[in-house]
C-alpha positions in Angstrom: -17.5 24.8 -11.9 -15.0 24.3 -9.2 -14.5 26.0 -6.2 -11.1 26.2 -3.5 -10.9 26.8 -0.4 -7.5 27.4 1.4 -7.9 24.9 3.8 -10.9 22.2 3.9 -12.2 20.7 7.4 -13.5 17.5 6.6 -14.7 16.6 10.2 -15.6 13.6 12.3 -15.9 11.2 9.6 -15.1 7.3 9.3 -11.8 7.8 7.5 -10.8 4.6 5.9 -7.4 4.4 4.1 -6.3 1.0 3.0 -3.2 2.6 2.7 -2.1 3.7 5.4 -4.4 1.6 7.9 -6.4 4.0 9.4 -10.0 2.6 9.7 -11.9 5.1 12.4 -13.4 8.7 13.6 -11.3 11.2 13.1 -11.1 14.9 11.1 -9.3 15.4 7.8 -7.5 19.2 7.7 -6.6 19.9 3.8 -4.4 22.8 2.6 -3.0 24.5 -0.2 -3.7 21.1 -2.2 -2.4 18.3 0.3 -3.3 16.5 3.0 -2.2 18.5 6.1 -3.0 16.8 9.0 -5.2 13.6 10.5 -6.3 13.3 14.2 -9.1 14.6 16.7 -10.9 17.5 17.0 -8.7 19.3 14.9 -9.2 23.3 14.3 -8.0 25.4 11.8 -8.9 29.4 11.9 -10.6 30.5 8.6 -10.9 26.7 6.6 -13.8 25.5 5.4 -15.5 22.9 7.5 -17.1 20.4 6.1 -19.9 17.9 8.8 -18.6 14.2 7.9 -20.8 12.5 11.1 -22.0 9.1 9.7 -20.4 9.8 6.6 -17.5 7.3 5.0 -14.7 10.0 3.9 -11.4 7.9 1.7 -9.3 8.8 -0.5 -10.1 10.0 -4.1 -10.9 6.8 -6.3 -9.1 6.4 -9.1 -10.2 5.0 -12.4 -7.3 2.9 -14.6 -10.1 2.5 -17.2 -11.7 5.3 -18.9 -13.2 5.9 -22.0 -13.6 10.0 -22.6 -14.4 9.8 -26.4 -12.2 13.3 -26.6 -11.2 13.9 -29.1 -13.3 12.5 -32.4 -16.2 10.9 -30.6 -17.9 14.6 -28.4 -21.3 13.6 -29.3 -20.9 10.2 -26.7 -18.6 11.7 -24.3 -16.0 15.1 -23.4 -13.2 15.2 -21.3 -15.5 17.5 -19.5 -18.8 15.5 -19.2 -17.0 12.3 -18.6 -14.7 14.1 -15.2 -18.3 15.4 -14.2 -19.6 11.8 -14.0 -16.3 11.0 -12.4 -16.5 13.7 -9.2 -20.0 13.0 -9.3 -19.0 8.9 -8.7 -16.4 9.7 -6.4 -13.4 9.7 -8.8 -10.5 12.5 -8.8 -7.9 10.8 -11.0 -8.9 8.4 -14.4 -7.0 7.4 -17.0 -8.1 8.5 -20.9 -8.2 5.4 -23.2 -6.7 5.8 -26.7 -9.5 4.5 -29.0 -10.5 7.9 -30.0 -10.1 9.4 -33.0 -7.8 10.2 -34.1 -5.7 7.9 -31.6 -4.1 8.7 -28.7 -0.7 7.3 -30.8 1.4 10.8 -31.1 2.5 13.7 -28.7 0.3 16.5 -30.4 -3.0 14.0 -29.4 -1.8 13.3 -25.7 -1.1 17.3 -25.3 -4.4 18.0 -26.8 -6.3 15.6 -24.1 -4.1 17.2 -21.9 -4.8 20.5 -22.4 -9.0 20.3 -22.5 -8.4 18.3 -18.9 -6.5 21.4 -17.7 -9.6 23.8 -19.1 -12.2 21.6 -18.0 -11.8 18.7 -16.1 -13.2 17.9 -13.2 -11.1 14.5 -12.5 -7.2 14.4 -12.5 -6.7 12.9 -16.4 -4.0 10.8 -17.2 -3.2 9.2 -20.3 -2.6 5.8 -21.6 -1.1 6.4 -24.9 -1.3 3.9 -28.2 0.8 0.5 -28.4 0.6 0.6 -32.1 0.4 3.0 -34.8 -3.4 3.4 -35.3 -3.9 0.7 -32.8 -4.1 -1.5 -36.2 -1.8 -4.0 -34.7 1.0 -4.0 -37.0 3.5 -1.3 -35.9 4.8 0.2 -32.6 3.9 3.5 -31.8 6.5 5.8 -30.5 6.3 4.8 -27.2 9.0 6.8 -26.0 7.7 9.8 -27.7 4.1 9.0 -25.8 6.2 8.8 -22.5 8.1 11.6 -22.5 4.7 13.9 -23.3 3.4 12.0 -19.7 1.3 8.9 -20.8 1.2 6.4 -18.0 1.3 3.7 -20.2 0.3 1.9 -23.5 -2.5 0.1 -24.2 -4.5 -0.4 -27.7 -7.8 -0.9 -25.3 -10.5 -2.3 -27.1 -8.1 -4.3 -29.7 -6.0 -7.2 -28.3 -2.4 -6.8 -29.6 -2.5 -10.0 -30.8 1.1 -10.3 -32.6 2.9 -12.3 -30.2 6.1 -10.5 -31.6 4.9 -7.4 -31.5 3.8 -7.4 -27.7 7.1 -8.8 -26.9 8.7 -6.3 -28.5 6.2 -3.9 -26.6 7.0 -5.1 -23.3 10.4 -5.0 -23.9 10.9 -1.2 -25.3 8.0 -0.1 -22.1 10.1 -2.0 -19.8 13.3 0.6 -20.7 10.8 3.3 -20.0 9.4 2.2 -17.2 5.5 2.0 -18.0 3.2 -1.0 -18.5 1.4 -2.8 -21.4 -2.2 -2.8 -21.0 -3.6 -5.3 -22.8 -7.1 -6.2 -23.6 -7.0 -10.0 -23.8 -9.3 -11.4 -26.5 -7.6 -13.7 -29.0 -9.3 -12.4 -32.3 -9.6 -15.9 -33.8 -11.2 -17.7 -31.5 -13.2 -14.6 -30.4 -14.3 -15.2 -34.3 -17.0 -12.6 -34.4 -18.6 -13.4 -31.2 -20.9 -10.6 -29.1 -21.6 -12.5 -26.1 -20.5 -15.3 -23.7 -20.4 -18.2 -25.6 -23.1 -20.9 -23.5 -27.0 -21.9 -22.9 -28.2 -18.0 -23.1 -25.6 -17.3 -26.5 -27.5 -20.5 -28.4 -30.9 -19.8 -26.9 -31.0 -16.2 -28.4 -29.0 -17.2 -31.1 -26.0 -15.2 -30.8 -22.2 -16.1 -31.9 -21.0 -16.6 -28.5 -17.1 -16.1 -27.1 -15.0 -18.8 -25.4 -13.5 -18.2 -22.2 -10.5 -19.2 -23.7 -10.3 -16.7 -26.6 -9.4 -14.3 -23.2 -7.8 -17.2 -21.4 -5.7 -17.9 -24.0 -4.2 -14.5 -24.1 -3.7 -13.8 -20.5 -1.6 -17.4 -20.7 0.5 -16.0 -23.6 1.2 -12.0 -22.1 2.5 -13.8 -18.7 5.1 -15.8 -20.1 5.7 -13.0 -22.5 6.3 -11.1 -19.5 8.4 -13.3 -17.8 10.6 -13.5 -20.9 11.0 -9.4 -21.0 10.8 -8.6 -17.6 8.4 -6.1 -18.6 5.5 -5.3 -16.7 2.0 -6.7 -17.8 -1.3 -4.9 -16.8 -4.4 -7.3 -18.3 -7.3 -4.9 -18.4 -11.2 -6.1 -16.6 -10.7 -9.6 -16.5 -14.1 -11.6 -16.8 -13.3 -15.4 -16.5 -12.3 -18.2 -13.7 -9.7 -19.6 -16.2 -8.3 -15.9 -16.4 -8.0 -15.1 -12.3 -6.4 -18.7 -12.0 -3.9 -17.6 -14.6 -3.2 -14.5 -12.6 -2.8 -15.7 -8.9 -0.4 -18.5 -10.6 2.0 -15.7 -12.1 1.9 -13.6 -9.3 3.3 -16.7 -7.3 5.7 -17.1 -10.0 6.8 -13.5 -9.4 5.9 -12.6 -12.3 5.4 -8.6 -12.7 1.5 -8.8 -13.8 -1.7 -7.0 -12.1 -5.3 -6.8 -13.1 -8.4 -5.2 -13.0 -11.8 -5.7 -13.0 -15.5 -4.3 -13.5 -18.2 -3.7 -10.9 -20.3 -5.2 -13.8 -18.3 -8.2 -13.8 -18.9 -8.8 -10.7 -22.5 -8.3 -10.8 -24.0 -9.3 -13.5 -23.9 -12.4 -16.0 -25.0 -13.5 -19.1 -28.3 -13.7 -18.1 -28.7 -9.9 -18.3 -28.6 -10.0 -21.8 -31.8 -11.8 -21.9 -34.6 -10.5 -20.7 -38.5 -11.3 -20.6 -40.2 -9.7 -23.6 -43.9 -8.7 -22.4 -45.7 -11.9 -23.7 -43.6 -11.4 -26.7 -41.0 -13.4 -26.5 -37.7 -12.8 -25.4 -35.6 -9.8 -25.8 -32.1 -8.7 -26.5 -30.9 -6.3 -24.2 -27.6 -4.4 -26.0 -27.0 -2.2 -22.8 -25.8 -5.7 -22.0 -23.3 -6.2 -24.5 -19.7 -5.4 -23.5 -16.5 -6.6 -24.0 -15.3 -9.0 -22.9 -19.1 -10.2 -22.6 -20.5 -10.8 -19.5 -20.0 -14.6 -17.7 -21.7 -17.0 -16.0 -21.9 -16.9 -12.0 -18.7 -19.1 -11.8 -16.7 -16.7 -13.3 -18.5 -13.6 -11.6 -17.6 -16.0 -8.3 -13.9 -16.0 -8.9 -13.2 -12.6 -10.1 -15.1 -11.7 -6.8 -12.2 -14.2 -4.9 -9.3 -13.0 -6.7 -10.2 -9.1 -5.9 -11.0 -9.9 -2.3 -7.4 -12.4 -2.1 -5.6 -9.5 -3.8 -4.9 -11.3 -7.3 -7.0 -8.4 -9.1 -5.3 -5.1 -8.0 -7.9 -2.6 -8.9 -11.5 -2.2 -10.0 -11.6 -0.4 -13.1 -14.9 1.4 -14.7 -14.1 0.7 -18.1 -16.8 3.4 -18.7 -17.9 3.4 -22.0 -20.4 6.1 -23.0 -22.1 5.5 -26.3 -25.2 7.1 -28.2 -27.9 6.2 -28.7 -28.2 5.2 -31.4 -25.0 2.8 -31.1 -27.3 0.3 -28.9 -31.0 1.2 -29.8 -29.9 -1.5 -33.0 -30.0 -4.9 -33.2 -28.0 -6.9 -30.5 -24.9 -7.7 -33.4 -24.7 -4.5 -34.2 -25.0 -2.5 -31.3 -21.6 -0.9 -30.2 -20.2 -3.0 -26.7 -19.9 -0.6 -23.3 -21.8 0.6 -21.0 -21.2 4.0 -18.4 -20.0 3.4 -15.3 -18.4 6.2 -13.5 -21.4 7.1 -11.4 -22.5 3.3 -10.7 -18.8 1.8 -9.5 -19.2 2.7 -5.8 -23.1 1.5 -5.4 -22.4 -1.7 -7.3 -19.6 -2.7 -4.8 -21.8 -1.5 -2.2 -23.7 -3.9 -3.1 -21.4 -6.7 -2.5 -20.9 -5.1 0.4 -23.5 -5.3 1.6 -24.0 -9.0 1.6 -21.6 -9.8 2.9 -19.3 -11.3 0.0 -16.5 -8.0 0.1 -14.9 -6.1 3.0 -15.6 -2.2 3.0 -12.3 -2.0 3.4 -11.5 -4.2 0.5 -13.5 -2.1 -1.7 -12.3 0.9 -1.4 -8.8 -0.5 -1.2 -9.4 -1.4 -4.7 -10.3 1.9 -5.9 -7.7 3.5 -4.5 -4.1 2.4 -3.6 -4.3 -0.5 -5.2 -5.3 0.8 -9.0 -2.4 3.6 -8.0 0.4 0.7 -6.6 -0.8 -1.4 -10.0 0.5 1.4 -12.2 2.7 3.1 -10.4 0.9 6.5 -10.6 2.4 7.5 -7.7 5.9 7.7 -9.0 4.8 10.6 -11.4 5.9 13.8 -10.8 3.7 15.7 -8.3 1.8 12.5 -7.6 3.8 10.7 -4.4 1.3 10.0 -1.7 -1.6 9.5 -4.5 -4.0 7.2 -3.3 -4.0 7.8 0.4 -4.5 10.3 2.6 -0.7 10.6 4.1 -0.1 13.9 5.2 1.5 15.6 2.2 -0.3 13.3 -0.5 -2.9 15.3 -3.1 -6.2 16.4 -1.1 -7.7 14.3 -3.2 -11.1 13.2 -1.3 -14.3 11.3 -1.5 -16.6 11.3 0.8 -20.0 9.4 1.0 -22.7 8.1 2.5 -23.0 4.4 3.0 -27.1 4.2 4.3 -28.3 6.4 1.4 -29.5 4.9 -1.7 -30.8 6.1 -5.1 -32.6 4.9 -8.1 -30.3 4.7 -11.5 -32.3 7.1 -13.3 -30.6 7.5 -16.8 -31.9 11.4 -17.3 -29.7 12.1 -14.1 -26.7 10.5 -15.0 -24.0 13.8 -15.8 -22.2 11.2 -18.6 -23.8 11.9 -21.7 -23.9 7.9 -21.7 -27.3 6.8 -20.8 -26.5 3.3 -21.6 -26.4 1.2 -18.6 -28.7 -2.5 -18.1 -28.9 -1.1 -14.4 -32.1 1.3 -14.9 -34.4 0.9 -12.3 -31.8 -0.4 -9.7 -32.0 1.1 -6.2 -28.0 1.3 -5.2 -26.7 1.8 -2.0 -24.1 4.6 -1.0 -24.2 8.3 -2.4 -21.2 10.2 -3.1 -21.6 13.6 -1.0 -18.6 15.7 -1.6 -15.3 14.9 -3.9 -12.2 17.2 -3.4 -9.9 17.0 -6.1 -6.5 18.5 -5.1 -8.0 21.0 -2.2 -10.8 22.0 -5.2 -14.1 20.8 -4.4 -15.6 19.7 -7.6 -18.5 17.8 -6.3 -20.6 18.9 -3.4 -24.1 16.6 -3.7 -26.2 19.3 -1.5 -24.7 22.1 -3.3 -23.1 23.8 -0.6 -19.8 24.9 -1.7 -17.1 26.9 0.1 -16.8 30.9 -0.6 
């Protein structure tokens, strides 16, 4: 349930928008779905007023990276559980992935996401519609039919497009539309097979490990294929040195090319996968496996740089809810993801906390940037998204950066359970999240009349 208000009084907060620059005490007025006005001691007869003191309030994250499951997959995630998770994390706007089934490759499956958002969404949804047919790889899709039903751009998430042909041709045709290529950069053949990094833990447990370079390798091919077609390149969560190197290069270059990455990426490395056994040996721990597979501390070291320097645009969930049953299997066959939505902000915190990323920084890269890296605010209805302009979406989170909470998977609102953070203690709780003037979030309850 969500509930409106026809003006919001979001007052004496620390408003941060990287945006814009604002970074201080001040009182947010929302109405009739936009931001209305930003200064002191503001009043407005009859809004809803909402106590902020000690509180951080920001814009409404946004997500460029998640997986919804709807349609084809409702027993691991709806569009309706997954946007719960996402106001309940602090996200108003994410972007659907198109491995579902069947794929998000035709008009008729992007107005059908489209539609369930609209019923019962909680988040903003946009779509990233197929590159190829099926995702198999072997044909376009009809990107321009995808566009003109409102995708934001083309991806075949979770398979690389690894035709070199074929994603020129794909940057080329999405160029004349205007929309990116997202590509998930894992050369297939040197990949060959492999479920985790590929180093010490990989041979110790006895896992086909990855290369860096199977991702390198791809990432080095999509920027010159970029440069070629002038089209614009987005490389999805980016896990290695060689990869951010790559990145800050091309970006020097001009080159049109932005990236993302995970809060896991930066948190966790190959390590996690291995765990002590209870005088049994050692044990797998498939919550752990994702794709690309979790690095080693170098690698979590430089994608920590590049976001902080500004080579990696956006931090992206890549929430990936599963069953079950898809990781309670052994480690090779156990399905790669884990949820994220509700553990992005207090992972970053975390980092924050230390001392190794600005506040500022952070939720710059959950908000303008992921929007400037897309160009989401270019879509109809959607100028000022991002910020908190006056006249851009009341889109809002607001949270508390001294709380902290224990990852408890039972509480999680994603029906994915699967996360190797159980047990954590994270810092910073989301307290209220206004989606277009809508509140559909309120942590103590308390929501407007």
């Amino acid at each position: 349930m969500t509930t409106a208000a026809a003006s919001i009084l979001i007052r004496g907060g620390h408003v941060i928008d990287p945006a814009t620059g604002l970074d201080g005490r001040a009182d947010v007025l929302l109405r009739e779905g936009r931001v209305a006005e930003i200064g002191a001691r503001l009043e407005a007869a009859g809004a809803w007023v909402f106590d902020a003191d000690g509180l951080v309030v920001c814009p409404g994250f946004v997500d460029l990276h998640t997986h919804l499951r709807e349609p084809g997959f409702e027993h691991k995630e709806t569009i309706e559980s997954g946007t719960l998770a996402a106001a309940r994390g602090g996200f108003t706007t994410v972007c659907a992935m198109p491995n579902t089934d069947p794929p998000i490759d035709s008009r008729s499956v992007v107005e059908h996401v489209q539609r369930r958002a609209a019923e019962r969404g909680r988040a903003r949804v946009l779509v990233i519609g197929a590159v190829t047919k099926g995702r198999a790889g072997e044909r376009l899709a009809e990107l321009a039919e995808l566009a003109e039903a409102g995708c934001v751009g083309f991806s075949d998430d979770g398979a690389c497009v690894a035709n070199a042909a074929l994603m020129r041709n794909a940057l080329a045709y999405a160029s004349a539309l205007g929309l990116p290529v997202i590509q998930h950069a894992e050369d297939p053949v040197l990949a060959d097979g492999g479920v985790m990094h590929e180093g010490w833990v990989a041979t110790r447990l006895g896992l086909r490990g990855q290369p860096a370079a199977a991702e390198e390798a791809i990432v080095a091919r999509d920027i010159e294929l970029a440069a070629l077609t002038g089209g614009r390149l987005h490389l999805a969560h980016l896990s290695t040195a060689g990869s951010v190197a790559l990145v800050r290069a091309a970006k020097a270059r001009g080159i049109a090319v932005t990236a993302e990455v995970t809060p896991h990426h930066l948190t966790l490395t190959h390590m996690a996968v291995m765990r002590a056994g209870g005088g049994e040996g050692l044990a797998y721990d498939a919550n752990a496996r994702v794709s690309p597979p979790l690095r080693e501390e170098a690698d979590v070291a430089a994608c920590l740089a590049g976001l902080c320097d500004g080579t990696i645009d956006a931090v992206a969930t890549d929430h990936a809810p599963h069953a079950d049953t898809d990781k309670l299997c052994e480690f090779d066959l156990a399905a790669p993801g884990m949820t994220g939505l509700e553990l992005a902000l207090g992972l970053l915190l975390r980092r924050v906390h230390e001392g190794s990323l600005p506040l500022r920084t952070a939720i710059a890269r959950l908000t303008v940037g992921p929007v400037r890296a897309l160009r989401l605010d270019e879509r109809p209805g959607l100028a000022g998204l991002g910020t908190l302009a006056p006249g851009a979406p009341a889109d809002v989170t607001v949270f508390d950066p001294g709380a902290t909470w224990v990852v408890e998977p039972r509480a999680l609102a994603s029906k994915g359970k699967n996360t190797p953070f159980i047990g954590w203690e994270l810092p910073g709780r989301v307290v209220l999240t206004v989606l277009a003037g809508r509140v559909v979030h309120a942590a103590d309850g308390g929501l407007p009349a």
